[in-house]
C-alpha positions, 0 to 999 in steps of 0.5 A: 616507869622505867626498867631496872637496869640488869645486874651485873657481875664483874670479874677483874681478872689480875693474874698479874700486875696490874696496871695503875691505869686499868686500877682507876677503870675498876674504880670507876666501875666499882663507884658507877655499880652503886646506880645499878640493882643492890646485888650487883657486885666485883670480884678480883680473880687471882692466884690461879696460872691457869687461866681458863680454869680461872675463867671457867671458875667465873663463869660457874660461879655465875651461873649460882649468883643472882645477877644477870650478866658477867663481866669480864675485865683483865689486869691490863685493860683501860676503858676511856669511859668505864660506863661503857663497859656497864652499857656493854653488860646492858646491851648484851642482856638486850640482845641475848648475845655474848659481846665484846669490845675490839681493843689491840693486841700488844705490838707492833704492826697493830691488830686486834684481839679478836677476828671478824668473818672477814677477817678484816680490823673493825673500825672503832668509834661508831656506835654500831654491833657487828657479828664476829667469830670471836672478841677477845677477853673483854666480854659480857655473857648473860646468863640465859645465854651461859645456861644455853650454852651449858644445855648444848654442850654438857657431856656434847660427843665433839671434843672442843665443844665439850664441857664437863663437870668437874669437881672443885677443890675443898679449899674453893668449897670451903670458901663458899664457892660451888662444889663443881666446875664446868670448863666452859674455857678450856682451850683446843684445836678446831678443824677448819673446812679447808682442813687447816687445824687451829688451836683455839685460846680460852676465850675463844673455845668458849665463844665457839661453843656459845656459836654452836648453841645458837648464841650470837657472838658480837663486837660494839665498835663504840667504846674506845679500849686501851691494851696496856704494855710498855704503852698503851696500844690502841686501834686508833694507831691502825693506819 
């Protein structure tokens, strides 16, 4: 008998225009979640300039839905093949770790969103995992491993890995959203052993908490991931 596939909540992240390419990948994945179980579901998160409140937004509202991985997927990403991201959501439940896929940052010289130990650029195509300090936006967070990381770090004594209880407007409750919050991405500075202070984004704050709970964070170099601009930049440019 074969196992059912995992789940899945995807959050489409469109807090600004989206572009047509990334549009036809949420089709693809809207049309593609009919193969997986019934409750698996999209949602487009929008009308919200702060965006770790809005990823902090999806991420709690996960943990009170019943699927087993979120997604998500930002208003300027394209997937070569939208599958690959549903094979993300199922490899990341698998391997119990948060998951990413290298894509470019927008410009020039060519760099990725993300950061192995080594620092170097990962070079995409093979069908292999690689751990990683961080891997950007583009990430699959199952909720065993969400849970953990609220265990470890609710109410934790250091300041950047802390994550606190909020209360949520009338207006989301209202909406049938959850009454709190838990700014699992709020952005800040960590100290470094040679000293050196970085001031982390959104999804990387996050991504270090889920490290300090034990959560492996991990980058899939297979998928081929398109960052869109004035054009789409892709790690195939990096020489």
């Amino acid at each position: 008998m074969t196992a059912a596939l995992p789940s899945v909540s995807i959050a489409w992240v469109a807090y600004k225009g989206v572009h047509e390419q990334n549009a036809l990948t949420i089709l693809d994945l809207s049309h593609l979640l009919r193969s997986r179980a019934n409750n698996s579901k999209l949602d487009c998160i929008y009308n919200d300039a702060l965006i770790c409140r809005s990823r902090s937004r999806i991420l709690s509202q996960f943990l009170s839905d019943p699927q087993d991985v979120c997604l998500m997927v930002d208003h300027d990403i394209q997937a070569a093949d939208p599958a690959d991201l549903l094979a993300l959501c199922d490899h990341a439940v698998s391997q119990q770790a948060i998951l990413g896929v290298p894509f470019a940052l927008r410009g020039t010289p060519i760099n990725w969103a993300g950061r192995l130990p080594d620092s170097s650029v990962p070079q995409i195509g093979q069908d292999q995992f690689v751990d990683a300090t961080y891997v950007g936006t583009l990430m699959a967070v199952p909720k065993p491993a969400l849970k953990r990381v609220l265990g470890h770090c609710l109410d934790a004594r250091d300041h950047l890995l802390r994550i606190t209880r909020c209360n949520e407007s009338r207006q989301r409750i209202a909406m049938g959203g959850p009454h709190h919050l838990y700014d699992f991405c709020r952005p800040g500075p960590i100290a470094h052993p040679d000293g050196s202070v970085e001031y982390l984004s959104e999804e990387w704050a996050f991504q270090e908490r889920a490290r300090a709970a034990g959560v492996p964070i991990r980058a899939w170099l297979k998928p081929r991931i398109f960052h869109h601009g004035n054009h789409p930049f892709s790690l195939t440019q990096c020489k």
